[in-house]
LUMLOKE-571566 format. One record per residue (C-alpha): residue in one letter; y, z, x. Coordinates in steps of 0.5 Angstrom, whole numbers, plus 2048, in hexadecimal, padded with zeros to 3 digits. Each point is the difference from the previous one (the first is absolute). Example, Ala and Ser with C-alpha at 12.3 -4.5 7.8 and 13.67 -1.06 7.14 Angstrom:
BEGIN
A7F7810819
S8077FE802
//
This chain:
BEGIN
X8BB87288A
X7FD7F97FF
X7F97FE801
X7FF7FC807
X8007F87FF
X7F9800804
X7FA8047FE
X7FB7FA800
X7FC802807
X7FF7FA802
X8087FF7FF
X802806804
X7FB7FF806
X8037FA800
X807802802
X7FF805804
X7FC7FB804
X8067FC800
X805805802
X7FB802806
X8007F9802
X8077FE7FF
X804807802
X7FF7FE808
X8017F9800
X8078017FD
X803806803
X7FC7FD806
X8057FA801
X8068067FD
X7FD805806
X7FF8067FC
X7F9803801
X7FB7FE7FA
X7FF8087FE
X8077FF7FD
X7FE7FA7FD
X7FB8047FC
X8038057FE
X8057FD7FE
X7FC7FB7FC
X7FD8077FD
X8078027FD
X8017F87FD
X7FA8007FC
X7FF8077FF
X8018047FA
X807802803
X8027F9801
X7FE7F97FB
X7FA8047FE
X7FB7FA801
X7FA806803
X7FF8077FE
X7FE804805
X7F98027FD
X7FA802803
X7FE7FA804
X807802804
X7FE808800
X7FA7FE803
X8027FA804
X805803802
X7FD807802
X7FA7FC805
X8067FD802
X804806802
X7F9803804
X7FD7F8803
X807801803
X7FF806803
X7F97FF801
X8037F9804
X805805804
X7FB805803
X7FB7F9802
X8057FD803
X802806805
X7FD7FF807
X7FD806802
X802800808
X8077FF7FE
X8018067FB
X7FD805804
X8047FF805
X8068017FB
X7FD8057FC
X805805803
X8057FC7FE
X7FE7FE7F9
X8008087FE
X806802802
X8037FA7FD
X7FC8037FA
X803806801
X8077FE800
X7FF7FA7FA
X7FE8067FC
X804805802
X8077FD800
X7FF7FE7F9
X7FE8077FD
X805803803
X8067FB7FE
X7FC7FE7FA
X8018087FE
X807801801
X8027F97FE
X7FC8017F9
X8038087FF
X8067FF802
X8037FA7FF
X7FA7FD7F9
X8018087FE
X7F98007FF
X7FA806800
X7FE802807
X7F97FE7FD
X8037FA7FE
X8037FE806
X7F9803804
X7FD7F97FB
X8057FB802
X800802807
X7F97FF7FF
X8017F97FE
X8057FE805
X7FB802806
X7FB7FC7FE
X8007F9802
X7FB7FA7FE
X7FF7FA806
X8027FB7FB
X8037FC805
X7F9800805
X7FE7F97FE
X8067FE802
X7FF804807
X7F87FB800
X8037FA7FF
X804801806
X7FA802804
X803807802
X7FC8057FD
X7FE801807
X807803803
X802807800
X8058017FB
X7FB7FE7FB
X7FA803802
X806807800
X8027FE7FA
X7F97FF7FD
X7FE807803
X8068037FD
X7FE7FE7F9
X7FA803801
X804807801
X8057FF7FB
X7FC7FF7FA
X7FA805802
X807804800
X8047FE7FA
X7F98017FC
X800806803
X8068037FD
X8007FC7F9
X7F98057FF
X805806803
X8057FE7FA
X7FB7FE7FC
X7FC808801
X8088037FF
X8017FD7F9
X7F98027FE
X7FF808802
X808801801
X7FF801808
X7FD7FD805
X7F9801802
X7FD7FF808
X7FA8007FD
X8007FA7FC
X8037FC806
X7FB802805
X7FB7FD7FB
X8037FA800
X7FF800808
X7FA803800
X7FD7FA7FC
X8057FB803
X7FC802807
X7F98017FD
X8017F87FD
X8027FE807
X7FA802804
X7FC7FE7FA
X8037F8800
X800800808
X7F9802801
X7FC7FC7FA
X8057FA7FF
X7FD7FD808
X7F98027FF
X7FF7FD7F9
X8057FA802
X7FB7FF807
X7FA8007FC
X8027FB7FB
X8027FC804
X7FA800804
X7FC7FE7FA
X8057FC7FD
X8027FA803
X8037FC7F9
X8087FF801
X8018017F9
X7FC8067FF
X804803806
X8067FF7FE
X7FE8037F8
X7FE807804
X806801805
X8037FF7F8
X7FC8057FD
X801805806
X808800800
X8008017F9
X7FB805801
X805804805
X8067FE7FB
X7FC8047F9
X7FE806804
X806801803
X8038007F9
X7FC8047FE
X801806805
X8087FF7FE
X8037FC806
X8027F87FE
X7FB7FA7FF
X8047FD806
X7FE804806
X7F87FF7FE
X8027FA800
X804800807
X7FB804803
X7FA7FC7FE
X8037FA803
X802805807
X7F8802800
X7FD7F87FF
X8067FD804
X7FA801806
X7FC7FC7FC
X8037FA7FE
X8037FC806
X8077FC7FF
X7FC7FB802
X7FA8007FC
X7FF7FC7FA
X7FF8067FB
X808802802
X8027F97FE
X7FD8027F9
X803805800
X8077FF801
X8007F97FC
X7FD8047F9
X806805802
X8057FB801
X7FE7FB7FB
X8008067FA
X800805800
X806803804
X8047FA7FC
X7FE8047FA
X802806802
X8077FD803
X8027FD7F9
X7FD8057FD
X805805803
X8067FC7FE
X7FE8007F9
X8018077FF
X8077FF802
X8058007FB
X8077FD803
X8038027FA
X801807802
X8057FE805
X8067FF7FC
X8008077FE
X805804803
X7FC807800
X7FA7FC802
X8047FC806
X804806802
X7F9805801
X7FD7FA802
X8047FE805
X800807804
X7F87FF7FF
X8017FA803
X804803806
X7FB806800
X7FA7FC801
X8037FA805
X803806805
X7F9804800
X7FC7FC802
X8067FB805
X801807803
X7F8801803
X8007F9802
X806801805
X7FF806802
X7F87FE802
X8037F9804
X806804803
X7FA805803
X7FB7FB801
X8047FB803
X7FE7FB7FB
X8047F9800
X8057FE7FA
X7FB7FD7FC
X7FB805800
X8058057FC
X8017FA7FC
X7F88007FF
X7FF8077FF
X8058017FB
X7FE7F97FC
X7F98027FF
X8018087FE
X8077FF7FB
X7FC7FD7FB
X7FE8057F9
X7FC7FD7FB
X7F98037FF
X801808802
X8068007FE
X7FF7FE7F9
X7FB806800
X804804802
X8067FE7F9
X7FA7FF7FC
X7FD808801
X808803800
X8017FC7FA
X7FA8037FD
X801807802
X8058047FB
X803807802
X8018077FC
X8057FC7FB
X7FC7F97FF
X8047FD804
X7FE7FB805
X800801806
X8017F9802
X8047FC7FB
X8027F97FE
X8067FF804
X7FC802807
X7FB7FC7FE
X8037F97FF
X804802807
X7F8800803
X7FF7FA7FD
X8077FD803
X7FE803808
X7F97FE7FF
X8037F87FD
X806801806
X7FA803806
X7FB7FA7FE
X8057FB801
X803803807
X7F9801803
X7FD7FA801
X8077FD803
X801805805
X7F9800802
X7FF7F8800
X806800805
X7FE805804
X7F97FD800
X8037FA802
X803803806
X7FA803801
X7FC7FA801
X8057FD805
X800805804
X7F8801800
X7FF7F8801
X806800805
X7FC807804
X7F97FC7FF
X8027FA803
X803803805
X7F9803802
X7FC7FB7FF
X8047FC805
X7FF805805
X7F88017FF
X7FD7FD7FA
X7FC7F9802
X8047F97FE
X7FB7FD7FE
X7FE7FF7F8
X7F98037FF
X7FB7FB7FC
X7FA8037FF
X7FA7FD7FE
X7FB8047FC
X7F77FD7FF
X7FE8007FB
X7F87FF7FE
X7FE8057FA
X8048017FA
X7FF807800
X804802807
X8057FB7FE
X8058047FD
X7FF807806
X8017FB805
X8077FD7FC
X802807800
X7FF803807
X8047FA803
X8068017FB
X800808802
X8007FD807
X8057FB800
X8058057FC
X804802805
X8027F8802
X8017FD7F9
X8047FB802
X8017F97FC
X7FE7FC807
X7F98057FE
X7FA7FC7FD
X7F88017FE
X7FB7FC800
X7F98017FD
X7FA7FB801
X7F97FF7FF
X7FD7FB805
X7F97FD7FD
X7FC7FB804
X7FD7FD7FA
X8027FD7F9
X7FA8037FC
X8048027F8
X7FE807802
X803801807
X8067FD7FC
X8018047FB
X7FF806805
X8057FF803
X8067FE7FA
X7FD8067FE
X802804806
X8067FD802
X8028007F7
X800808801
X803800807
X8067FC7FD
X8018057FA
X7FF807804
X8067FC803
X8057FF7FB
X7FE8077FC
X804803806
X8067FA800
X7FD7FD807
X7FE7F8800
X7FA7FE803
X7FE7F9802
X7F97FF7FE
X7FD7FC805
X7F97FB7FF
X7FC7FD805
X7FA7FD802
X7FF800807
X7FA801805
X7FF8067FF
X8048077FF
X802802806
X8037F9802
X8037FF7FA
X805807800
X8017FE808
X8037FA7FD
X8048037FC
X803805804
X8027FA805
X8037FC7FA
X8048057FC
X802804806
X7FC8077FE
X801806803
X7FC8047FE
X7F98017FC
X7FE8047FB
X7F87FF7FE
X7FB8057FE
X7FA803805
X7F97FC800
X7FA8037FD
X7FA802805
X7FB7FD7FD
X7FA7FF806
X7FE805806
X8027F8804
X8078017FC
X806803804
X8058057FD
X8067FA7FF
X7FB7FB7FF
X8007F8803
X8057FE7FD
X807805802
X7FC800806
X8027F9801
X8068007FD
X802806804
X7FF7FC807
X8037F97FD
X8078047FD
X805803804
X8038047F9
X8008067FD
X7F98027FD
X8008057F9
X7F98017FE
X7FF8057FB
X7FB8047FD
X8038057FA
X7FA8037FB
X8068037FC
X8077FE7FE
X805800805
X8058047FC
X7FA806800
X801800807
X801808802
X8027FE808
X8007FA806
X7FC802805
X8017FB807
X7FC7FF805
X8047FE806
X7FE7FE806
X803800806
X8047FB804
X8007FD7FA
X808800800
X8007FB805
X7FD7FB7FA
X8057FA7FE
X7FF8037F8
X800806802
X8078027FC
X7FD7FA7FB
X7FB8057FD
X804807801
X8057FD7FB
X7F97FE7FC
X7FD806800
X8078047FE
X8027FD7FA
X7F88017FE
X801807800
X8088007FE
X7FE7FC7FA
X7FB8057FE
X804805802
X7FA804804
X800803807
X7FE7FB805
X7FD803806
X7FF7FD808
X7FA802803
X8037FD807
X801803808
X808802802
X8027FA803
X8007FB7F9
X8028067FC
X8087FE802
X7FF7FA7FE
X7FD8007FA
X8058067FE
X8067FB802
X7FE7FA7FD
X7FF8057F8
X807802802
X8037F9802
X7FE7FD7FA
X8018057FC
X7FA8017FD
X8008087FE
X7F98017FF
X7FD807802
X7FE7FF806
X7FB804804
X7FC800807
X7FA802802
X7FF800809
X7F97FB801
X8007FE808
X7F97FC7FF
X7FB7FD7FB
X7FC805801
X8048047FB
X8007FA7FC
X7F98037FE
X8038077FE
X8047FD7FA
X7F97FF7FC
X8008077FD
X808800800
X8017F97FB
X7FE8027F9
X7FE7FC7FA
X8077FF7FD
X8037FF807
X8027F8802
X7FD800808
X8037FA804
X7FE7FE806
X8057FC805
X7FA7FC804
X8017FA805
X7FE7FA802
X7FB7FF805
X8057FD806
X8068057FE
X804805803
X7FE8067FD
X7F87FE7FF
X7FB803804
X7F8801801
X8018067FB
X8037FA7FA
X7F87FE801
X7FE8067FC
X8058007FB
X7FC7FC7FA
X7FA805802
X8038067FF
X8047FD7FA
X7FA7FE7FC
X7FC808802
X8068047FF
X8057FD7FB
X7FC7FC7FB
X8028047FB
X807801801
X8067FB7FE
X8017FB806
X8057FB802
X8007FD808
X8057FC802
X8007FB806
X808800803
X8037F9801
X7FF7FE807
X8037FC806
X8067FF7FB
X8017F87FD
X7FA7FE806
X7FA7FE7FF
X7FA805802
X7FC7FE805
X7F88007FD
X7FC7FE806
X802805806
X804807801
X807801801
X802801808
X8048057FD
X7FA8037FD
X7FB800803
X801806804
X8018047FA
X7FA7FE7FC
X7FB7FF807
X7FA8047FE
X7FF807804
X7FB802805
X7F98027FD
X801807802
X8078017FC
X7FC7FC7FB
X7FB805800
X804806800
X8047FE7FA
X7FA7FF7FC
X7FE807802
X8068027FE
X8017FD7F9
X7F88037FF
X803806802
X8067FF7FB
X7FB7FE7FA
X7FC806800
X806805801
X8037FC7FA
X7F98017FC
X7FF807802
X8078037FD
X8017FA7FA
X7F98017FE
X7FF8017F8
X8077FE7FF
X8027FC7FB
X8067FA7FF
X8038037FB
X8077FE7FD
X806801804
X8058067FC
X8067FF801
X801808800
X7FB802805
X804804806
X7FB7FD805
X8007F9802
X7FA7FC801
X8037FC806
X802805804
X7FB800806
X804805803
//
C-alpha cells in the first residue's frame, strides 16, 4: 500500500477539522444525519479510500477516547427518574437483544455459513453486541429522556456485560478444551466487586473535590480522570473499556446537572473532537472494496440478514408488549443495530485463535463480511434513529404543549439576579439557571445588576467585576444574561426600578450578613425591598456547591397554598431537585400536600418527591437535628400582610439564625397579590384576622410549649453530631414518626 499523502501533523488535524466542520453543514442541507457524514468522510480519505491519512496512532487514540467520551456522554445524560422507572423494561429488552441474536446467530452461522459450533458461538457474540453509535443523533433532538432510549440504553448494558461474558466462555473452551465455570464466576465475581467499589468511592471522593475546589477547569479535568480511571480498571478485570466509561457516567450523572456550566464543557469538547474522531475513525477501517467479492457478498449478506433481524426482532416485540408508538420500535432498533467496537473484538479474538489444524477459526471471508455489516449497520442506524427521533420530539412537544396549556403559567419568566461580590456571582447565576429549567422558553430572560450609589473607580470596578462573572457563568451553560449597570439612590431603589421596568417576576439574591447585635437576620435592605415588591424573593445562602447537595428539605407553612405564588415556587423548588437529581422532601401539614403533589405531576416535573406531616410552626424548631450539613434547607416565608403569615413568622429569623446557622439555606418570598401592588402602609382586611396577634394566655402557653420541645430535643439529641447524609442508611433522618 502506498504511503498517505498527509503525514505532516499540522496538515492532518487540518483535515479532520475541516471534515468536522464540513460534514454537518453539507448533509444537513441533503438530511442525512452528520454521523454518516463522518464516517463516510473516514472511508474517502482513509487508507481504503484516496489514501490521504493513514489511521496511525492519533486515530487509535482519538479514536478509542472517542469511543469511551461517547459512552461516558450516554451514561451522564440519563435522567435517573426516568430510567428507574424503566429499568424493568430496559433489562427484559436486554434479555431479548441479546437472546434473539444468539440463538439465530448460532443456527444461522451452523447450518447455513457451515461454521464450528465454537465459531458460531463467536459470531453470535458479535451480532448481540451492539454500539450507541446513533445516541448523538438521539441528544441532538432532545429525547434522551423518553422511554424507548432510556430502554435501549438499559438493554446495551445487558447485552454487552453479556456478549463479554460469552466471548470469555469461548475464550476459556478454545484454551482448556472445556468449558470452565470457575473462570466465569470470577469474571463475575470481579465485575460485582468493581461495581461496589465505583459506586461507593466515586460520590464521596466527586463531593470532596468539589467542595474544595471551585476551578471549573479543574472540575472538568477530574470528572476526566475519573471516567477514565473506571474505563482502565475495567480492563483490567476482563470486561470492555466502554462500560467503565458507561458506569462512570451513571454514577457522576448525580453530579453535574444538565443545566450547569461543567456539562456545557462537557458535551462541547465531546461533540467537537473527540466523538468526530472516533466517527471517522471507524469509517476509515472499512474497506469497500471487499464488497465486489462474490464469496465475500454471499456470507456477508446472510451476516447482514443475521445481524439486522437479531436485533428488528427484540425492538418489535418490546413495542408490541409495552404498547410503545411506531416510532419507539424505530427508535430502539436504530440505536442497538449498529456493530463497530465490540464487534471488531470479537473478529479480531476469533481471527487470532487457530484450532487443532492451524486453521482460523474466523477467516478472511467472515471477516470482510463483519466488515460490510458494520459499514451497512453504521449507515442504517443514524437514519432510522434520526427519523423516529423526529417523531419523537413532535409527539413530546405536542404532549407538552398540551400540559402546559392546561397548568403551566403563560407568562415568560424574567429573572433578575443582585449581584455585589464577585465572589457569589457566579453560585447565584447557577441557582437561578437550575431554577428556571423547567420553563425555558425563548420568551424567558435574565437580568444581573449591580446598583452602586456612588462613581468612586473602586465601586465601579466592583461592580463590572461582578456582573463580568455573572455574565460568563452564564454563557458556560449556553444562556444570555443581560448585565445591567446602574446608579441610583440606593440598592433597594434601584432593583425595585428594575423590576417595574423589565417587567421581573422573580429575584435571585444572596443572604445578608449579620454583622452587629443591632442588625436583623435579613437586613435593612431585603427588608425594605420585601415591603416595596409584590415578587417572588430567593435569597440564598449555600456553603457548598449546589451539585453536592445530598437533599432538599422545605419548610412549608401552613395556609400557604392560598398564596398567588404558590405554584410559583413549587415548580421552582421541583426543577432545583430535578435538575440535581436529589430527593425533595416537603415538611407540610395534609391540607397543602395535595396541591403540591398535583402541581409536580401537572407540570411533569418527576422528581422524587416525599412528605413529612407538620401541623404547626412549633415543629418547625424540630428539623434542627434532622437538616444535616450537605443538605439544602428552604424555608417557604411570607410577608407581613399575607394570607398565610402569622405572629409565629415573627420568630422565624430567630430561630433560623439559632438553629441553622450552619446548614445551607435558601428562603423564598412568594409572589403576592398577583400583577397588584402590595399595600405598604396598612394590613389586608383579608388578613388581618388570620395574622391578629393571640391572646397573652395562648402566647404564654405556647412559649411553655416550645421550651418544653427544646429541652425534650436537647435531651434525646444530645452528643449528636451533623454528619453527612449516606444514601445507604436504612434509616431516614426526617422521619419524625
Amino acid at each position: 500500500m502506498a504511503a498517505p499523502i498527509a503525514t505532516n501533523p499540522v496538515t492532518i488535524f487540518l483535515i479532520v477539522l475541516g471534515i468536522i466542520l464540513l460534514a454537518p453543514l453539507l448533509l444537513n442541507r441533503l438530511k442525512i444525519p452528520h454521523i454518516i457524514g463522518m464516517i463516510v468522510a473516514g472511508i474517502i480519505v482513509g487508507p481504503h479510500g484516496l489514501n490521504i491519512l493513514a489511521r496511525d496512532s492519533s486515530f487509535a487514540i482519538f479514536g478509542q477516547v472517542g469511543l469511551l467520551y461517547l459512552m461516558f456522554l450516554a451514561g451522564l445524560e440519563i435522567d435517573m427518574y426516568h430510567l428507574k422507572l424503566n429499568l424493568r423494561k430496559g433489562l427484559i429488552f436486554g434479555l431479548l437483544t441479546f437472546l434473539l441474536p444468539m440463538i439465530i446467530g448460532v443456527l444461522a452461522s451452523v447450518f447455513v455459513l457451515h461454521v464450528s459450533w465454537l465459531t458460531a458461538t463467536l459470531l453470535a457474540a458479535m451480532y448481540a453486541s451492539h454500539t450507541l453509535i446513533g445516541y448523538p443523533v438521539a441528544a441532538r433532538y432532545g429525547v434522551t429522556k423518553s422511554p424507548a432510549v432510556l430502554i435501549s440504553i438499559v438493554g446495551t448494558i445487558v447485552a454487552v456485560i453479556a456478549s463479554l461474558l460469552v466471548l470469555a466462555g469461548a475464550v476459556n473452551v478454545h484454551e482448556s478444551g472445556a468449558l470452565r465455570p470457575a473462570g466465569l464466576l470470577a469474571l463475575i465475581s470481579k465485575l460485582t466487586a468493581y461495581c461496589l467499589a465505583i459506586l461507593y468511592v466515586y460520590p464521596r471522593l466527586t463531593r470532596i473535590f468539589f467542595k474544595s475546589t471551585a476551578d471549573k477547569v479543574s472540575q472538568f479535568v477530574f470528572i476526566l480522570v475519573l471516567v477514565f480511571l473506571s474505563a482502565w480498571t475495567a480492563k483490567q478485570i476482563g470486561l470492555e473499556e466502554v462500560l467503565g466509561a458507561f458506569f462512570a457516567g451513571l454514577v457522576l450523572n448525580r453530579y453535574v446537572p444538565a443545566s450547569s456550566p461543567l456539562m456545557s464543557r462537557i458535551e462541547f469538547v465531546g461533540n467537537a473532537l473527540f466523538i468526530p474522531y472516533f466517527l471517522i475513525g471507524v469509517g476509515m477501517m472499512i474497506n469497500i472494496r471487499v464488497v465486489g467479492q462474490t464469496s465475500t457478498l454471499a456470507i456477508a449478506s446472510v451476516m447482514l440478514a443475521v445481524a439486522i433481524a437479531g436485533k428488528w426482532l427484540p425492538a418489535f416485540i418490546a413495542q408490541k408488549v409495552y404498547r410503545m408508538p411506531a416510532a419507539g420500535r424505530r427508535m430502539m432498533f436504530g440505536l442497538t443495530t449498529a456493530h463497530t467496537a465490540v464487534a471488531l473484538a470479537v473478529v479480531t479474538i476469533g481471527y487470532n485463535m487457530t484450532d487443532a489444524e492451524g486453521h482460523r477459526l474466523i477467516d478472511e471471508t467472515i471477516l470482510n463480511g463483519t466488515i460490510l455489516v458494520i459499514l451497512v449497520t453504521c449507515a442504517i442506524a443514524p437514519i432510522v434513529t434520526a427519523q423516529a427521533a423526529a417523531r419523537i420530539k413532535i409527539d413530546m412537544l405536542r404532549d407538552g404543549l398540551e400540559s402546559e396549556s392546561r397548568h403551566s403559567d403563560k407568562r415568560p419568566a424574567h429573572i433578575l439576579i443582585p449581584v455585589s461580590n464577585p465572589l457569589t456571582a457566579a453560585p447565584l447565576v447557577e441557582l437561578a439557571l437550575l431554577m428556571r429549567s423547567y420553563r425555558r422558553r425563548q420568551t424567558d430572560s435574565m437580568y444581573a445588576i449591580h446598583v452602586r450609589g456612588d462613581n468612586t473607580a473602586s465601586s465601579k470596578a466592583i461592580g463590572q467585576n461582578s456582573l463580568e462573572i455573572a455574565v460568563k457563568a452564564a454563557a458556560a451553560a449556553d444562556t444570555a444574561v443581560t448585565p445591567i449597570e446602574r446608579y441610583d439612590l440606593n440598592a433597594v431603589t434601584g432593583i425595585v426600578n428594575t423590576i417595574e421596568e423589565r417587567d421581573i417576576s422573580a429575584v435571585v439574591m444572596g443572604m445578608h450578613r449579620k454583622n452587629g447585635v443591632i442588625d436583623t437576620f435579613l437586613g435593612a435592605k431585603i427588608e425594605q425591598l420585601m415591603r416595596m415588591t409584590n415578587r417572588m424573593l430567593i435569597i440564598s445562602r449555600c456553603y457548598i456547591p449546589l451539585n453536592t447537595v445530598t437533599r432538599i428539605v422545605v419548610y412549608v407553612p401552613p395556609k400557604a397554598e392560598y398564596e398567588t405564588g404558590f405554584s410559583g415556587w413549587v415548580l421552582a423548588v421541583g426543577s432545583l431537585a430535578r435538575e440535581l437529581g436529589c430527593r425533595i422532601i416537603f415538611c407540610c401539614n395534609d391540607a397543602v400536600r395535595p396541591i403540591i403533589q398535583s402541581i409536580i405531576r401537572a407540570n411533569r416535573l418527576e422528581t422524587r418527591d416525599e412528605y413529612r406531616t407538620f401541623e404547626s410552626t412549633d415543629d418547625f424548631v424540630l428539623l434542627a437535628n434532622k437538616v444535616l450539613d450537605d443538605d439544602l434547607f428552604i424555608v417557604i416565608a411570607a410577608r407581613a400582610n399575607s394570607v398565610s403569615y402569622t405572629s409565629d413568622m415573627k420568630d422565624l429569623p430567630d430561630f433560623l439564625q439559632r438553629y441553622f446557622s450552619r446548614n445551607n439555606l435558601v428562603i423564598i418570598f412568594p409572589e403576592q397579590f398577583g400583577d397588584e401592588i402590595a399595600p405598604d402602609t396598612f394590613i389586608d382586611p383579608l388578613a388581618s384576622a388570620i395574622s391578629a396577634a393571640p391572646s397573652p394566655v395562648w402566647s404564654r402557653m405556647r412559649s411553655w410549649l416550645r421550651k418544653a420541645n427544646e429541652i425534650k430535643k436537647r435531651f434525646t439529641h444530645s452528643g449528636r453530631r451533623l454528619h453527612a447524609y449516606d444514601p445507604d442508611e436504612d434509616d431516614d433522618p426526617l422521619d419524625l414518626q
